[in-house]
LUMDRENRO-352104 format. One line per 8 residues: number of its first residue (from 1); their letters; for each residue x, y, z of C-alpha. Coordinates in steps of 0.25 Angstrom, whole numbers. Example, Ala and Ser with C-alpha at 12.3 -4.5 7.8 and 13.67 -1.06 7.14 Angstrom:
2
1> as> 49 -18 31; 55 -4 29
***
This chain:
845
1> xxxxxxxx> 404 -474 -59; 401 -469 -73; 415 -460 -78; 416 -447 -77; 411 -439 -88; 420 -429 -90; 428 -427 -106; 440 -435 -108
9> xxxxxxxx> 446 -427 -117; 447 -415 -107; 452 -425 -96; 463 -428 -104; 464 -413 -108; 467 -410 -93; 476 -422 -92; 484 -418 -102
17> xxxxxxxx> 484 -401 -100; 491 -403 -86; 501 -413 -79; 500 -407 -66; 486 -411 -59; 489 -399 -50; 482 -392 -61; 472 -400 -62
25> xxxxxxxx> 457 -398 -54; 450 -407 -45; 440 -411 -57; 451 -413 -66; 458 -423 -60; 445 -429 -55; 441 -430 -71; 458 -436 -74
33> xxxxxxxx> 457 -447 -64; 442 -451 -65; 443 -452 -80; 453 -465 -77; 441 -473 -73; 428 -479 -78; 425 -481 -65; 428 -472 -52
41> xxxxxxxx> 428 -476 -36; 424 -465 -30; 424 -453 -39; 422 -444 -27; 435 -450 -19; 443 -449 -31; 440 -435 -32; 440 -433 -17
49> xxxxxxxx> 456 -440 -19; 460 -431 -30; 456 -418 -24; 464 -422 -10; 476 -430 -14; 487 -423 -23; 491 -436 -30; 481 -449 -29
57> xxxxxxxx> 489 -461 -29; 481 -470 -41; 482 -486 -41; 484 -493 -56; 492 -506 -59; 495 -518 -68; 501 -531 -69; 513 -531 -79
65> xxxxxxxx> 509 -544 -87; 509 -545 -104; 508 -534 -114; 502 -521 -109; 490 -515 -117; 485 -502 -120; 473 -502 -110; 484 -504 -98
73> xxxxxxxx> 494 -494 -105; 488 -483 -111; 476 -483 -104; 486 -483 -90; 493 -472 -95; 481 -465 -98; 476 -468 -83; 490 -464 -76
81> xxxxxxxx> 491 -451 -84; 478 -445 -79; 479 -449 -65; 494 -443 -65; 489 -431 -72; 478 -430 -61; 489 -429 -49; 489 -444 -45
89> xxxxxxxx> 500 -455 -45; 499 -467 -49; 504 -481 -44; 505 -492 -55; 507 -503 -48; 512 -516 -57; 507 -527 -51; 518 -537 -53
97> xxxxxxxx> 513 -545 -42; 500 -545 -48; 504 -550 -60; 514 -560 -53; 499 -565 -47; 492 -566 -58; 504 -574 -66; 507 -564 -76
105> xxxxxxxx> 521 -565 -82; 521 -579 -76; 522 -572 -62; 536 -568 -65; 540 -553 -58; 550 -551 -66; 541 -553 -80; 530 -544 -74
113> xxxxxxxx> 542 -534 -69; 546 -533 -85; 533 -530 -88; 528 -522 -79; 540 -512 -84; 536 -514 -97; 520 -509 -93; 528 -497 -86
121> xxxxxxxx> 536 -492 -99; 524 -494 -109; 517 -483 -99; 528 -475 -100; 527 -476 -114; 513 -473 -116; 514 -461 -108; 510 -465 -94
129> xxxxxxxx> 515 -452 -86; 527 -457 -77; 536 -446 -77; 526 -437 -67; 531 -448 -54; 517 -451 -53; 517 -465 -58; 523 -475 -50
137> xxxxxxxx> 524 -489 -55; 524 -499 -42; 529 -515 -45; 518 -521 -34; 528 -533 -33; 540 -522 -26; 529 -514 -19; 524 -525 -13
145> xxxxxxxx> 536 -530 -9; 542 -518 -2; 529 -516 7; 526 -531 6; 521 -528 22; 511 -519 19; 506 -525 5; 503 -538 8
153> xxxxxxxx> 494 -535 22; 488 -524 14; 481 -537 5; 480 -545 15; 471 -535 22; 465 -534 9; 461 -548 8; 459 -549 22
161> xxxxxxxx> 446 -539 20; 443 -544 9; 434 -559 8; 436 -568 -6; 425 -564 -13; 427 -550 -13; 441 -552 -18; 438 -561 -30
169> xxxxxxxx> 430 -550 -34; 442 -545 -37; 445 -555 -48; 444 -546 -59; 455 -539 -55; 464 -551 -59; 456 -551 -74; 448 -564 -67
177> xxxxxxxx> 434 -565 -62; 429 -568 -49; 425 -583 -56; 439 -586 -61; 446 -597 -52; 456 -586 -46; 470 -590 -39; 470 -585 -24
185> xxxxxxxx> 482 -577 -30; 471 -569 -37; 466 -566 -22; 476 -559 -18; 477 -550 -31; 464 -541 -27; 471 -539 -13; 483 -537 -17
193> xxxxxxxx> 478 -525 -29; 469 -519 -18; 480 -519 -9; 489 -512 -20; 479 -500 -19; 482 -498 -5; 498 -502 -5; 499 -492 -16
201> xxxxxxxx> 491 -480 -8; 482 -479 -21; 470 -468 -22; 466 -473 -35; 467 -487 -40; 467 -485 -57; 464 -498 -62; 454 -504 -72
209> xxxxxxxx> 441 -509 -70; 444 -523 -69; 452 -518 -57; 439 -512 -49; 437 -522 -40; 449 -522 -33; 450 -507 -33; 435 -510 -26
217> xxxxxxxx> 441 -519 -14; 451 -509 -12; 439 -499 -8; 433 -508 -1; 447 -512 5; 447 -496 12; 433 -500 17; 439 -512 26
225> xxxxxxxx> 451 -506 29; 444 -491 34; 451 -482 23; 444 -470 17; 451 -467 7; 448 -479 -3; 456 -479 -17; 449 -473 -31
233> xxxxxxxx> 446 -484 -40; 448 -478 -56; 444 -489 -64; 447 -488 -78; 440 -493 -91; 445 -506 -95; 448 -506 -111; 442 -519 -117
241> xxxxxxxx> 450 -528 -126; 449 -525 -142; 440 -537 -146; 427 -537 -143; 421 -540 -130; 435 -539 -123; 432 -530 -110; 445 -529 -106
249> xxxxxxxx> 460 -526 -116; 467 -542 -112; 482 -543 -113; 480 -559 -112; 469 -556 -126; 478 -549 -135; 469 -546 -146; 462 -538 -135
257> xxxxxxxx> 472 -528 -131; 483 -520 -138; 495 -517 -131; 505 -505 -129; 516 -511 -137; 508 -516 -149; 511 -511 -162; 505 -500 -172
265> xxxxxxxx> 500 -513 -181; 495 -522 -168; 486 -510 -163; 481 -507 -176; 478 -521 -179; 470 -522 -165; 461 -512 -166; 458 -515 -181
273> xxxxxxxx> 452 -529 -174; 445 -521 -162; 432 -523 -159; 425 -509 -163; 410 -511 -168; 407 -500 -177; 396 -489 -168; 398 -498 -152
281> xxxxxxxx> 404 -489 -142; 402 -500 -131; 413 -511 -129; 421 -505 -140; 435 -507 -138; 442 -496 -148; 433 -487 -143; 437 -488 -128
289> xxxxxxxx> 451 -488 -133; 449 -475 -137; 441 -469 -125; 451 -473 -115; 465 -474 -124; 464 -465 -136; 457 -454 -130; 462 -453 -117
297> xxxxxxxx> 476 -454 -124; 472 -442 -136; 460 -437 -132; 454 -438 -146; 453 -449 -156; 454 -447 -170; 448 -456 -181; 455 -453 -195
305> xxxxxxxx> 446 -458 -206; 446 -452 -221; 436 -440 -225; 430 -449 -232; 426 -458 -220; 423 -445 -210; 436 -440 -206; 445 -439 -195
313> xxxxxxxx> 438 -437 -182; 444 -434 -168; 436 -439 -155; 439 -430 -143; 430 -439 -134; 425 -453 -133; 411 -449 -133; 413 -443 -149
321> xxxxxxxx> 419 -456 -154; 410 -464 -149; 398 -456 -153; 404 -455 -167; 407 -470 -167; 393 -474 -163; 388 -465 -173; 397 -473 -183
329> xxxxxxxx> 404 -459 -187; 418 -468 -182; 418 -481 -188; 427 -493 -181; 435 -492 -194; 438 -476 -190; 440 -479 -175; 449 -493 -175
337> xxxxxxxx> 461 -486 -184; 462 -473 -175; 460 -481 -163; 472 -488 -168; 480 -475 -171; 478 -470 -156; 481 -481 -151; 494 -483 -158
345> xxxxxxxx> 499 -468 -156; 497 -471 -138; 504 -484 -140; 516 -479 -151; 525 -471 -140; 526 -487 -131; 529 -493 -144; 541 -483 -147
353> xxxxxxxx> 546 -484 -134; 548 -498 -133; 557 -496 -145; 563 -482 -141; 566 -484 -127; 577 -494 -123; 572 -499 -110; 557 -501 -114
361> xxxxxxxx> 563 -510 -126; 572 -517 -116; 557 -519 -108; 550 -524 -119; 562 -534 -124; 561 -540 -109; 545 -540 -111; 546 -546 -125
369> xxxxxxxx> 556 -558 -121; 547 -559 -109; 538 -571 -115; 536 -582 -106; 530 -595 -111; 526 -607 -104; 526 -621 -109; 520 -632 -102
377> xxxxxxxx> 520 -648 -102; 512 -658 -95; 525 -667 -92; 541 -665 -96; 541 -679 -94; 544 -683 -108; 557 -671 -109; 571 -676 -114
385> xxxxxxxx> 581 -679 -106; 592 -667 -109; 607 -674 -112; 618 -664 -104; 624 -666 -115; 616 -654 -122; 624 -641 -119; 623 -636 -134
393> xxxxxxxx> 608 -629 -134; 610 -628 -150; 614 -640 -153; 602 -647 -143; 592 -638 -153; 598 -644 -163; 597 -658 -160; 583 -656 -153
401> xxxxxxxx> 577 -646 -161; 562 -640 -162; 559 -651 -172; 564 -663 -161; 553 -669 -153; 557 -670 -139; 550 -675 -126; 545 -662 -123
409> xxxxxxxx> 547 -653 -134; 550 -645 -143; 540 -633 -139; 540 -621 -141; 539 -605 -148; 540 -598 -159; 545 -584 -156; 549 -569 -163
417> xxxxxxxx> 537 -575 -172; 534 -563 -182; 519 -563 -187; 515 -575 -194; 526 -583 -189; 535 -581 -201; 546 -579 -192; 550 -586 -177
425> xxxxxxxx> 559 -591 -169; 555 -604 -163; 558 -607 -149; 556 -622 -144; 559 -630 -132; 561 -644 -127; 562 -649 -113; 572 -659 -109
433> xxxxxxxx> 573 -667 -95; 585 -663 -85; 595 -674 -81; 593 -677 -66; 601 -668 -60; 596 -671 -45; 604 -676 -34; 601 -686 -23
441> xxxxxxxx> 593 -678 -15; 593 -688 -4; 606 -687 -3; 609 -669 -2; 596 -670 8; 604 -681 16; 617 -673 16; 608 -662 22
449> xxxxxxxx> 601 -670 34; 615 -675 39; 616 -660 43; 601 -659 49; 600 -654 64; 588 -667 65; 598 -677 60; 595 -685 72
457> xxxxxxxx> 582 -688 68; 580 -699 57; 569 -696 46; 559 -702 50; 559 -696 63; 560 -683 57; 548 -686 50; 541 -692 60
465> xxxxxxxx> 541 -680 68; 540 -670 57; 526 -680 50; 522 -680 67; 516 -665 65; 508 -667 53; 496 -675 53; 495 -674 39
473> xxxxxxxx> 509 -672 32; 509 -670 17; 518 -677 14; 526 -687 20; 535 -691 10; 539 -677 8; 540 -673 22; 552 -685 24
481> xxxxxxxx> 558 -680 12; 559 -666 17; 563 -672 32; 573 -681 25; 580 -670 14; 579 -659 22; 585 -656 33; 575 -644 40
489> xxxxxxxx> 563 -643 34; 555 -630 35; 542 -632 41; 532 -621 40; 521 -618 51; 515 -606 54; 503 -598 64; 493 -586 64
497> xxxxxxxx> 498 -578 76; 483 -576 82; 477 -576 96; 480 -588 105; 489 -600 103; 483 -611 105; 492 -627 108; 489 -632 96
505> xxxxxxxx> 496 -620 89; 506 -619 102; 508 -633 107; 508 -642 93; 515 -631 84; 527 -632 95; 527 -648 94; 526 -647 78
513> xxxxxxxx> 538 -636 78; 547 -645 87; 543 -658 80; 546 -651 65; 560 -645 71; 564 -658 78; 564 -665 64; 571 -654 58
521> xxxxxxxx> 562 -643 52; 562 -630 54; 550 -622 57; 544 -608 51; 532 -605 59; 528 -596 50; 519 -583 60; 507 -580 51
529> xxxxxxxx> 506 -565 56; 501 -559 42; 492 -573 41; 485 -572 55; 484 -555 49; 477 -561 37; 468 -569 46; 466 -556 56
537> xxxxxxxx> 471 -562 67; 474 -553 78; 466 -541 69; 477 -544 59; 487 -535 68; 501 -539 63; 508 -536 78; 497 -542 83
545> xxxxxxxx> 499 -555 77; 514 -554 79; 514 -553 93; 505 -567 94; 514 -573 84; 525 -571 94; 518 -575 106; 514 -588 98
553> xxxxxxxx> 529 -591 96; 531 -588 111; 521 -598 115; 528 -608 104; 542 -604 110; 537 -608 125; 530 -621 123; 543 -627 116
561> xxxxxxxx> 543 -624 102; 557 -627 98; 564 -613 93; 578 -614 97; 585 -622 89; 580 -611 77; 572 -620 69; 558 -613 71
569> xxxxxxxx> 556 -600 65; 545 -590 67; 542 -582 55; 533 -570 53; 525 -570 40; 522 -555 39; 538 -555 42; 542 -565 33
577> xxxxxxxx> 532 -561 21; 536 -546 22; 551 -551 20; 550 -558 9; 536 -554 3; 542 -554 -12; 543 -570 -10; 531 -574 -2
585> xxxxxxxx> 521 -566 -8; 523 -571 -23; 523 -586 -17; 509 -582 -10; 504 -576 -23; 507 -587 -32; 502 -598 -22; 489 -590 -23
593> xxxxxxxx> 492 -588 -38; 495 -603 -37; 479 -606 -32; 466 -605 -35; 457 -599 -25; 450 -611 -23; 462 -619 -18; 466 -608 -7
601> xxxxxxxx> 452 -607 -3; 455 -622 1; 465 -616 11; 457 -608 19; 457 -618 29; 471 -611 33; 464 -599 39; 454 -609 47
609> xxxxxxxx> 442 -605 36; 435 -613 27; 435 -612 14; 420 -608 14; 423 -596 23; 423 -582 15; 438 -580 15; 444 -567 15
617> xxxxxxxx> 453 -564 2; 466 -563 13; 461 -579 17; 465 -584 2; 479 -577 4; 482 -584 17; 483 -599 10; 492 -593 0
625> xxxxxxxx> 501 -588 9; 501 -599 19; 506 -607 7; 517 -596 3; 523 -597 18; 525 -610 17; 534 -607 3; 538 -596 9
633> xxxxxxxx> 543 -602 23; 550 -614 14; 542 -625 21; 546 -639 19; 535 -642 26; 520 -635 33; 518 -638 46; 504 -633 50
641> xxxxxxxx> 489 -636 52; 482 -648 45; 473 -634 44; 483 -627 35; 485 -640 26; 477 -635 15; 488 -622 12; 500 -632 14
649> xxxxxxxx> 493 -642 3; 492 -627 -5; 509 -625 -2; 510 -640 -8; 500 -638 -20; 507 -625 -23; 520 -632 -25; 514 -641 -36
657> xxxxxxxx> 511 -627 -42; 526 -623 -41; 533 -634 -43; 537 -637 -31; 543 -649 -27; 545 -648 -11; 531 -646 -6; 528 -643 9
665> xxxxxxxx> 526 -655 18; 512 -652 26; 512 -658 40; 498 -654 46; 497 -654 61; 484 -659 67; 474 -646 70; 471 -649 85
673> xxxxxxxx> 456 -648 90; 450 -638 98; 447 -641 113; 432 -644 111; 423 -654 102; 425 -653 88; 435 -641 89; 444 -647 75
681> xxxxxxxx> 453 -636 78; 460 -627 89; 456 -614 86; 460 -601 95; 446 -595 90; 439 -604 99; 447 -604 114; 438 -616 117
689> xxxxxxxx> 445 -626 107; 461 -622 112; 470 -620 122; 479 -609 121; 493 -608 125; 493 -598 134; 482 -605 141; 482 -606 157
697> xxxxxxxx> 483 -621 162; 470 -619 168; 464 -615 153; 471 -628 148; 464 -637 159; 450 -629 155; 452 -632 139; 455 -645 142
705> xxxxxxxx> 446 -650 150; 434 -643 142; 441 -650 130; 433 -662 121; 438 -675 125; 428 -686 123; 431 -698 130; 438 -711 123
713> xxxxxxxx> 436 -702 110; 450 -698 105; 445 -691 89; 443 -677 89; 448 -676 105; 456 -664 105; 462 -668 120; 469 -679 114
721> xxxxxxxx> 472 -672 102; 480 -662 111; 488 -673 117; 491 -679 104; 496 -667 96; 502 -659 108; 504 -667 122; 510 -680 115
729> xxxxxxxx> 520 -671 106; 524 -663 117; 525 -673 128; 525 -686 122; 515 -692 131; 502 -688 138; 500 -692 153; 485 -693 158
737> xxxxxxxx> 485 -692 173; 475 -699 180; 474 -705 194; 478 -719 198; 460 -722 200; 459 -718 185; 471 -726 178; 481 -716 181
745> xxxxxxxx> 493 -710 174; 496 -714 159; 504 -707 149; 502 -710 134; 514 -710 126; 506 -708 110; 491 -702 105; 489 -716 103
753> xxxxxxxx> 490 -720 119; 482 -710 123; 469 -710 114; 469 -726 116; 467 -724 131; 458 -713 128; 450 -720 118; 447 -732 128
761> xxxxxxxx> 443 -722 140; 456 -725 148; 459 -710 148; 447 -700 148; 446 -686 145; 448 -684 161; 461 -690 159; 465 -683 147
769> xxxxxxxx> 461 -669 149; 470 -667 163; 481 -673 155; 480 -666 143; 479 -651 151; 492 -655 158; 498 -658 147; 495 -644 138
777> xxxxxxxx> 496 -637 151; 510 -642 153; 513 -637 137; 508 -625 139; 516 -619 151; 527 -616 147; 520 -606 136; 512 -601 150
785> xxxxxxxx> 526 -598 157; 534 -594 145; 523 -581 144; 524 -579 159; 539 -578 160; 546 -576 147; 546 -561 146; 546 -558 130
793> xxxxxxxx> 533 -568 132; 527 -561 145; 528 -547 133; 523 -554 122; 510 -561 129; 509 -545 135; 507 -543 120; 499 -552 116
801> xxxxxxxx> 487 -550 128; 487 -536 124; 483 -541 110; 473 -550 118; 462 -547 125; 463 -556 138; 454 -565 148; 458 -573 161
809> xxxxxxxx> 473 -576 160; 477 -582 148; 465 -579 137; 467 -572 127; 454 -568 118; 458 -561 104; 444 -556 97; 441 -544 87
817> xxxxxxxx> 425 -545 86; 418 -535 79; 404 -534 89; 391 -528 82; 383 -530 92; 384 -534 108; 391 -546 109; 394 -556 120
825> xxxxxxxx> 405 -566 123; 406 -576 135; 418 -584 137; 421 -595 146; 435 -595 152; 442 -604 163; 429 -604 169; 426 -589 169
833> xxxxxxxx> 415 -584 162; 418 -570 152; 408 -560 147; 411 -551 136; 400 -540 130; 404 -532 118; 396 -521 114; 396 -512 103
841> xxxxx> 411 -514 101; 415 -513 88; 428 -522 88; 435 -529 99; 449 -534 98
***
């Protein structure tokens, strides 16, 4: 949209007649706040907002990193004065997290905390109006924290509606272009700003161009979600850099930018080397200093020349000067010194405060010592060993001094370096190797195990039962160190509570739990609630999700899951998270910080999706965080699917990233097939490839004997499967029961038994499949007759069905189908036929 047309100078006029926007008119406060932006969305609802709310709550922010320059200090001041003056307030929320993610100040909090303090006394120094208690400064890194619980669903949502592409539209935000090899850290950035909008209950989001698109996904954020009252995007001019061609004032270029403590000489200087093309308006940077700083600042800008070269000549408007300087009436020569002078008397007042004001030279003493330098070394091999006879620091610079070649060093700085270098203090550096200071290891850890409560078990039985889960373990080696040094282990596992449970989720995780705390481990099966939310399991509801979580553990708890002797532990992500979401949200945002897109894509695997499918934007948080709770959870080892070994590999990686020693041992369990031909995978989506554990015998027999089971073919058979990865483990044999005419009874003691007979036709699918029923059947019910007469069970599976909708006895169909047109469904169950017609429904749950 084009910018209003309305004078300037008589806007600031009114700004500066009244402090009360009670005096002001419809049309004048309209004129205040719209002159903020080059660009407005919607002008109509912005005045609609300022005629019906009393005091509009506006958006602006910034990431407390490096030196501050005059296009975020004054023109920030200039902003927040007008929309104060117009009856709003405004919310100035300094992103620490943000710049934590985008590793300024080398991530540290505490850095970023300095400076974002310093940001805050250089407004109140310009001028910014902060005595009125309508500017509030808000640290996101504390907000956040004190409503973690209602933050961080907030930008889950938000990614959840949201596919990738649309987010790396968002790109810019970061200063980076949609081409840029991003970080999955700089995903969650636009989710997390759109979420800031809302968090902070803004009306207006004041931010720069650069910052449009974001603002844009908010809107369109209210459209999903079914808000009306979408927040006003003012987006204000972007100042370029001095030189030419720089569209944009850089910190990181510093010949582009001048900077609120510069001195009178560095500005001067500056703008004396400005790009300023004697008669060019267009892409002139002195002059659109003086539109958007000088002038808004004085209202009028004065050029003082001799008589003999025209005169002084005051400028009440932009459209004068420029006329006069396309004309050549101003010549750059005239123009640069008084631009200069201007700019000098805004910025003299945060100058002498920095050296009047006791705390504010405190600040800058903090932010002047706060240099941090990093060296680096392809190898500290070569490093000298350091004598402990060396307790005398000056006399160890005396003997080794800056002049001494060392194995690595000297290197180093010069510093307090007046101009030219005539003067400095040189600061140098030289690395030496410790003494081997590490004990026996072997020993300490042996001293432990004589405690352990599994000292009855020798190592390599512990190990053979812990490596029996995995069918792939990376690595062995470590995984008998850890048996061997440490007495219980922490191994990590974890499920989406969602719909049904099926045996291979029921039956195999209770023989891997006992297995793990048999040999000594402990267990935290981690309950996914906010993951299976993320993947809009149960319609995302939260209680929802919670009361299937419990009726999982219930099912757990009945078929024989070992949680007396204390060694399992349930634990609630959404709980967890929200208790300690200063530590787990960090170690998610540098893991994502950590990666490139690229790699996490690799793990979408996780969430059952390829890596081809259109990910949503919430999709490239859940890899990330899958591999924080693994940290977070302080697993020794991850005990999961071979379809979650992609983010364990990701937990491992990220240790060489941090330097950690101790990585997470992966065991993989074997991903059992569906019931039918070619089913890789047990999937509770398709109710002909499982069995579920509430099932009724009869429904087992069924299955069953539906199932694929080739004669004398034993590869990609899932009834044997079953009976090797449950019945053997469970019962330690398999008894096929035949009559005498047909060979009779015979019991196979190993997998290895079994598939030989099968293999030679000695024992046919008619054999197998009676055998095999009987066998899950007999697993199963006890969970059957835990649910009929327990009575906290008996509530809880009340609970569940009504969350259900319910066929026969024991099915239970969960479906939310959004039906355009008529639709039909025909379902074949225990031998009844079911018809279902839908019409014109618009969603069914």
């Amino acid at each position: 949209m084009a910018e209003p047309q309305a004078d300037e100078a008589s806007l600031e006029q009114q700004l500066n007649a009244t402090s009360l926007s009670s005096s002001l008119t419809l049309d004048q406060k309209f004129a205040i706040v719209r002159s903020i932006g080059e660009e407005c969305i919607q002008e109509d609802e912005l005045r609609n907002l300022l005629d019906k709310k009393p005091e509009p709550v506006c958006y602006d922010g910034f990431e407390p990193s490096g030196r501050m320059h005059i296009a975020q200090g004054v023109m920030k001041a200039i902003n927040v004065n007008k929309l104060t003056s117009a009856g709003c307030r405004v919310k100035i929320w300094i992103a620490d997290w943000f710049a934590k993610l985008n590793n300024k100040m080398g991530g540290d909090l505490k850095k970023i905390e300095t400076v974002g303090n310093y940001f805050i006394e250089i407004w109140k120094a310009v001028g910014m109006d902060l005595e009125g208690g309508k500017v509030e400064f808000l640290w996101s890194s504390k907000e956040i924290n004190a409503r973690a619980d209602e933050y961080w669903p907030l930008v889950l949502d938000i990614a959840q509606k949201n596919n990738l592409k649309r987010i790396l539209r968002c790109s810019q935000i970061m200063g980076r272009s949609e081409q840029d090899e991003l970080t999955a850290a700089q995903i969650f950035y636009p989710c997390m700003q759109c979420a800031d909008i809302f968090y902070l209950k803004a009306d207006i989001c004041q931010l720069g161009m650069d910052q449009r698109k974001v603002n844009v996904l908010a809107r369109e954020y209210c459209d999903d979600i079914k808000r009306k009252n979408k927040p006003i995007i003012l987006s204000h001019h972007m100042l370029p850099g001095l030189l030419q061609g720089q569209e944009k004032m850089s910190k990181s270029d510093l010949s582009s930018s001048i900077f609120m403590e510069d001195e009178e000489a560095d500005v001067n200087v500056k703008i004396k080397k400005a790009y300023c093309p004697p008669q060019i308006v267009e892409g002139n940077p002195c002059l659109e200093y003086i539109k958007y700083l000088v002038l808004p600042w004085f209202h009028e800008f004065t050029v003082e020349r001799s008589e003999s070269n025209g005169g002084n000549k005051t400028f009440k408007t932009f459209e004068e000067l420029t006329a006069a300087y396309e004309s050549g009436e101003v010549h750059p020569g005239d123009l640069k010194p008084a631009l200069s002078k201007a700019l000098n008397k805004i910025l003299e007042p945060v100058r002498q405060h920095f050296k009047n004001d006791k705390n504010a030279r405190e600040l800058l003493k903090k932010i002047k010592a706060d240099v941090e330098v990093t060296f680096s070394f392809s190898s500290l091999n070569k490093a000298e060993p350091f004598d402990p006879s060396w307790v005398n620091a000056q006399d160890l610079c005396a003997q080794k001094g800056s002049k001494i070649q060392g194995g690595v060093g000297p290197f180093g700085l010069l510093t307090l370096a007046s101009k030219r270098l005539e003067e400095f203090t040189p600061v140098f550096f030289r690395i030496f190797k410790a003494p081997n200071k590490h004990a026996d290891e072997a020993s300490l850890e042996q001293q432990l195990n004589a405690t352990s409560l599994s000292s009855s078990l020798t190592l390599d039985q512990k190990f053979a039962i812990v490596r029996s889960i995995g069918e792939e373990c990376i690595q062995e080696d470590e995984l008998r160190n850890l048996l061997d040094k440490k007495p219980e282990p922490v191994c990590y596992d974890g499920f989406e509570p969602s719909g049904r449970m099926h045996i291979a989720q029921g039956v195999m995780k209770a023989i891997n739990v006992n297995k793990l705390t048999s040999a000594g481990c402990r267990v935290k099966i981690w309950i996914a609630d906010w993951f299976a939310k993320l993947n809009n399991k149960m319609g995302g509801d939260l209680k929802k999700i919670e009361t299937v979580g419990n009726y999982f553990i219930e099912i757990w708890k009945a078929v024989g899951m070992d949680l007396e002797g204390g060694k399992v532990e349930f634990l609630w992500s959404s709980k967890e998270i929200n208790a300690r979401a200063d530590e787990y949200w960090p170690l998610v945002l540098d893991i994502a910080q950590k990666n490139n897109l690229k790699r996490i894509l690799r793990c979408s695997q996780i969430m059952g999706r390829s890596e081809q499918d259109e990910l949503t934007a919430a999709q490239i948080f859940y890899p990330c965080m899958q591999c924080a709770d693994i940290f977070y959870l302080k697993a020794d080892i991850c005990q999961l699917g071979m379809d979650q070994r992609k983010v364990n590999v990701l937990a491992r990686e990220y240790c060489d990233d941090i330097k950690r020693k101790n990585k997470p041992i992966i065991l993989s369990h074997h991903m059992l097939p569906g019931l039918l031909q070619g089913q890789e995978k047990m999937s509770k989506s398709d109710l002909s490839s499982s069995i579920f554990m509430e099932d009724e015998e009869a429904d087992v027999n069924v299955k069953i004997k539906k199932a694929y089971c080739p004669p004398q073919i034993v590869e990609g058979n899932p009834c044997l499967e079953y009976i090797k990865y449950l019945v053997l483990p469970w019962f330690h044999e398999f008894t096929v029961e035949r009559s005498e005419s047909n060979g009779g009874n015979k019991t196979f003691k190993t997998f290895e038994e079994l598939t030989a007979a099968y293999e030679s036709g000695e024992v046919h699918p008619g054999d197998l499949k009676p055998a095999l029923s009987k066998a899950l059947n007999k697993i199963l019910e006890p969970v059957r007759q835990h649910f009929k007469n327990d009575k906290n069970a008996r509530e809880l599976l009340k609970k569940i069905k009504e969350n259900f909708q319910i066929l026969g006895n024991s099915f239970f169909l969960e479906c939310s189908i959004l039906f355009l047109q008529q639709y039909s469904v025909l379902y074949y169950h225990r031998q009844r036929l079911f018809f279902f017609h839908f019409e014109a429904l618009s969603n069914v749950t």
